[in-house]
C-alpha positions as CSV (number, residue, x, y, z in Angstrom):
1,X,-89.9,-41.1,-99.9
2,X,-90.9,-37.3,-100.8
3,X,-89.3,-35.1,-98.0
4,X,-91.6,-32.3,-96.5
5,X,-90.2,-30.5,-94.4
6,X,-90.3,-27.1,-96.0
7,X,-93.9,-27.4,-97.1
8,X,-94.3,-28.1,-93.0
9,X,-92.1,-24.6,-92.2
10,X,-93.9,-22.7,-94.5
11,X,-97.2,-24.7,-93.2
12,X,-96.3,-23.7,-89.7
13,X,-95.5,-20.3,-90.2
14,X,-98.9,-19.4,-91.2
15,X,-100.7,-17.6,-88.6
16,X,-104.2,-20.1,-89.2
17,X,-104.5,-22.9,-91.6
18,X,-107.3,-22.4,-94.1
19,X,-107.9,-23.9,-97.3
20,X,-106.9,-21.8,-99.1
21,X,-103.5,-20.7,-97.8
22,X,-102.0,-24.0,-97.5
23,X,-103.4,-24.9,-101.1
24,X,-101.1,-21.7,-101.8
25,X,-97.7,-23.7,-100.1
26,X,-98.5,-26.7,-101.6
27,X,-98.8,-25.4,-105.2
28,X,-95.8,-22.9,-104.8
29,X,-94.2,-26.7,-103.7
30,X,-95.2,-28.1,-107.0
31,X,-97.8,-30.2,-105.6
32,X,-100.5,-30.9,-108.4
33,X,-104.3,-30.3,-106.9
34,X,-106.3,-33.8,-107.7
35,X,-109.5,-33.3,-106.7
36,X,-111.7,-30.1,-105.4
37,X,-115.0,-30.5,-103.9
38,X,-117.4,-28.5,-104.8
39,X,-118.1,-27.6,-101.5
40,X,-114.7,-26.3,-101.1
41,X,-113.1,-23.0,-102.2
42,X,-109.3,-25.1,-103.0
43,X,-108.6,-28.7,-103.8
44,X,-109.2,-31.3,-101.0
45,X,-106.5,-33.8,-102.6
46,X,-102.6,-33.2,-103.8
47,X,-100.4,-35.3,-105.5
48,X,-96.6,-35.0,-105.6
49,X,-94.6,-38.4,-106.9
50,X,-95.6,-41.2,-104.8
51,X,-96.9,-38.9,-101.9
52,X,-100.6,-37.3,-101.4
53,X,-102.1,-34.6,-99.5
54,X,-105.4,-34.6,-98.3
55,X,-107.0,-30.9,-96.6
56,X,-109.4,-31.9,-94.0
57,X,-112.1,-29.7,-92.5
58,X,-113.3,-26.1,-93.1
59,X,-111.0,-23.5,-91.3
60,X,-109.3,-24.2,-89.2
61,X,-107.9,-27.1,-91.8
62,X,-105.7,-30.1,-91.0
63,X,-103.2,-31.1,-93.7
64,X,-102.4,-34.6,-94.0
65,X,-99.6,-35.9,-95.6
66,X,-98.9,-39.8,-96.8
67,X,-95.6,-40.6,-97.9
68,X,-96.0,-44.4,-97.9
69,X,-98.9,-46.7,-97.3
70,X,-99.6,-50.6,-98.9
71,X,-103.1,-52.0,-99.5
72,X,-104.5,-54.7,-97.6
73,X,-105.0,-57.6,-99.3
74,X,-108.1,-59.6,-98.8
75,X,-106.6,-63.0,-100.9
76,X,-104.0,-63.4,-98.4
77,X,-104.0,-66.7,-96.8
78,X,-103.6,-65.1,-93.6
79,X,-104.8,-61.3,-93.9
80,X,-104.3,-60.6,-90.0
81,X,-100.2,-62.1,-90.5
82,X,-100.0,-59.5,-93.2
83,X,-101.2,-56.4,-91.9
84,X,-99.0,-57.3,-88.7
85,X,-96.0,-57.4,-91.5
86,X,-97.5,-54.0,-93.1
87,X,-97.4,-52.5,-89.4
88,X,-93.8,-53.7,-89.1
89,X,-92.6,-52.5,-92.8
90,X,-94.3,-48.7,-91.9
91,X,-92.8,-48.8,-88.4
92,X,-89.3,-49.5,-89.4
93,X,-90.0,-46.4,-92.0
94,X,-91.4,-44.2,-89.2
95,X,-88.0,-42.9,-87.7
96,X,-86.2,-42.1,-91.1
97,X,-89.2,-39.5,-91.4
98,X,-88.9,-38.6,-87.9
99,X,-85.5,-37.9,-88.5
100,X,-85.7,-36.2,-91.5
101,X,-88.3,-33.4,-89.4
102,X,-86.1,-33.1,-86.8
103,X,-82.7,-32.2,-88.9
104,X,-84.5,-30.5,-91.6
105,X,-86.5,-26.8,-91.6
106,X,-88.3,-27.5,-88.6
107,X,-85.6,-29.0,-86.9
108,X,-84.7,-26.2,-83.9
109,X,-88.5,-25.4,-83.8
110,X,-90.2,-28.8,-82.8
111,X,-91.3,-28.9,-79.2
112,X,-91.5,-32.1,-77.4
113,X,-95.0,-32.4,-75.5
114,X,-96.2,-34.9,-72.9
115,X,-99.8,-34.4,-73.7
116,X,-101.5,-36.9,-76.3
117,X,-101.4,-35.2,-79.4
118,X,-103.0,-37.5,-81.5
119,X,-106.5,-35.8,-81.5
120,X,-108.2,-39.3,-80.9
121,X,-107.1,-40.5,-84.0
122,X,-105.6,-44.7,-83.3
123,X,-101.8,-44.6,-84.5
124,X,-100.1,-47.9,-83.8
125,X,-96.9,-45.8,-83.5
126,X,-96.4,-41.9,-83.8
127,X,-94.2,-39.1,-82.4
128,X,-95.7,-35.9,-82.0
129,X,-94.3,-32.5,-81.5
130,X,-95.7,-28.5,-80.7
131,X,-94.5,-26.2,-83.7
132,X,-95.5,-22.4,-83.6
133,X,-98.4,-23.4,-81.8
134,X,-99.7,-25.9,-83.8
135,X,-99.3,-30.1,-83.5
136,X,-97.0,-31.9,-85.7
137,X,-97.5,-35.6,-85.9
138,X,-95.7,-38.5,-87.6
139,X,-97.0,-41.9,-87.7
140,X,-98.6,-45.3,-88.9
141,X,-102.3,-45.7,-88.8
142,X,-104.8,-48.4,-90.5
143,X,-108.7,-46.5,-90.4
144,X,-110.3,-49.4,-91.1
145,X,-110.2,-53.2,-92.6
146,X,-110.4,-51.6,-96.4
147,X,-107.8,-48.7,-95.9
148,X,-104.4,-49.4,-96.1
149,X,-101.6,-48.8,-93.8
150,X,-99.7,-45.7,-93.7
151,X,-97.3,-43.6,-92.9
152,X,-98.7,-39.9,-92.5
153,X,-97.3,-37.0,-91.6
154,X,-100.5,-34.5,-89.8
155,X,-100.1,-31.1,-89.2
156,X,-103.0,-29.0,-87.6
157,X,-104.0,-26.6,-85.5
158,X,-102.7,-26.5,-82.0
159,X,-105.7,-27.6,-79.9
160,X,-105.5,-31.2,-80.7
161,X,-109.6,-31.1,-79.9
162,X,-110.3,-28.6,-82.5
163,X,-109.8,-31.1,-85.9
């Protein structure tokens, strides 16, 4: 699983995430920029091995990154037996990555909150943290019934209401 924990401390360093400086980390990373929207002044969608990156929203941005996700398959005998089993396989990932944040760049710099830090987004498990005063999240969510399940690692802007 690609480790990103320096991308995150440069990522949380920056005074305000915008397009186009985290675009800046992830290429100076050697990320590879996928797709740009035309709308957009940077590339929306990274690549780096078997990870993506997807920047979300205008300015202030939200940077998402998955490091492991599995599609659901629809000619499953029992589709709701295997997304339970996907849910497991990604939770049992989860604290290897949360352990790799908290030992790694970031490491003296996370923040544990009480607050719900998920921005209203539905995790079936996460841990969330306050970094220079923006919310670090890592967790396992499932959008939707065509979306596959996956581990993500979210880092945005510190009011968890403004993304």
């Amino acid at each position: 699983m690609v480790d990103v924990t320096e991308e995150l401390s440069r990522l949380s360093d920056l005074d305000r995430l915008t397009g186009q400086a985290v675009e800046a980390v992830l290429a100076a990373s050697g990320w590879e920029g996928e797709r740009r929207n035309p709308a957009k002044e940077w590339a929306t969608t990274w690549r780096r091995g078997d990870a993506g990156t997807w920047i979300q929203g205008d300015g202030p941005v939200e940077v998402e990154f998955t490091l492991w996700f599995r599609e659901v398959a629809d000619e499953w005998p029992d589709p709701d037996a295997y997304l339970d089993d996907l849910y497991d396989i990604a939770a049992t990932e989860l604290p290897a990555v949360v352990s790799q944040l908290q030992s790694g760049a970031l490491g003296t710099r996370l923040e544990v909150s009480d607050e719900d830090l998920t921005g209203g987004a539905d995790f079936t498990d996460h841990t969330a943290w306050r970094v220079s005063g923006k919310v670090l999240l890592a967790g396992v969510k499932h959008d939707d019934t065509e979306a596959p399940v996956q581990l993500v690692v979210v880092l945005r802007e510190g009011d968890v209401r403004a993304c």
